[in-house]
C-alpha positions, 0 to 999 in steps of 0.5 A: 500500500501506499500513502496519498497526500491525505495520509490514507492506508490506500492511495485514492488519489486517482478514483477521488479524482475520477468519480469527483470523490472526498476524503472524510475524517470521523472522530471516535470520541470514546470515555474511559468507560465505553461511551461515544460522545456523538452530534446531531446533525443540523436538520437542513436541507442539503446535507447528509442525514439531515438530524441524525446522530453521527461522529464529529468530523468533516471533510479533509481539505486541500494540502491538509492530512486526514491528521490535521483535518481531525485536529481541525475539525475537533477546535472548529465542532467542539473548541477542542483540541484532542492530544493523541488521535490515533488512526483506527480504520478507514471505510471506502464507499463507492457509490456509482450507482447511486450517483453519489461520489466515492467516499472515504472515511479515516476514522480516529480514536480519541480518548476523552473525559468527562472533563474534556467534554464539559469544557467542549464548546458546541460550534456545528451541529443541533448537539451532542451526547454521550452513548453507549453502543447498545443505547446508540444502536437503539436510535432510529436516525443514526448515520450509518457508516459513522455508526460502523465505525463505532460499532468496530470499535466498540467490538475491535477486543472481539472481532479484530483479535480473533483468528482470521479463516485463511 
């Protein structure tokens, strides 16, 4: 594998630009005790899933690595910056046939605490909570692949320490 100038496992460089495509960052926010702490979404017109609840994050901008975009994101969403994000996974969705652009998804696990989150200052979104993932699958509007990652990480003790089938 090799690297693109956004820093991803794989380099996406040349389908992002064939199918128009865009590199997202997604924040894990996660407490010592297995909680994520989500957004809900604005509900306007125009963006994806509008009033659901999701990671925080965005999309990754030019000259700018998935590692600064994740720094970025968290002072602009949150007025906070997070000292250690490490990458966790990335999900890459194409979607032709639904008209919609290649995506791709760097997620970061952040570690926070309880006080990190009552000094978060809320910049974007209609607000943020603390779920736990049983809690956060019981909701109705959740963005899906925002909740994958979630998901994988919740579970990554399980499900990436097993032995694989060859």
């Amino acid at each position: 594998m090799t690297a693109s100038p956004h820093h991803t496992a794989i380099d996406w460089s040349g389908q992002l630009d064939q199918h128009k495509g865009r590199i997202d960052v997604v924040a894990i926010l996660v407490t010592p005790d297995g909680r994520y702490l989500m957004q809900q979404r604005d509900d306007i017109p125009g963006i994806f899933f509008p009033g659901y609840w999701g990671g925080f994050g965005g999309g990754v901008e030019a000259g700018e690595t998935a590692e600064q975009a994740v720094i970025r994101e968290m002072q602009e969403e949150l007025g906070f910056t997070p000292k250690n994000p490490k990458r966790f996974t990335e999900l890459a969705m194409p979607m032709g046939d639904l008209k919609v652009p290649l995506m791709v998804k760097v997620f970061f696990e952040i570690e926070v605490s309880e006080t990190d989150i009552e000094t978060m200052v809320q910049g974007e979104g209609a607000g943020k909570k603390l779920f736990t993932m049983e809690s956060l699958l019981q909701e109705p509007k959740i963005v899906p692949w925002d909740v994958w990652g979630m998901m994988l990480h919740s579970r990554k003790e399980t499900v990436l320490r097993r032995k694989m089938a060859p």
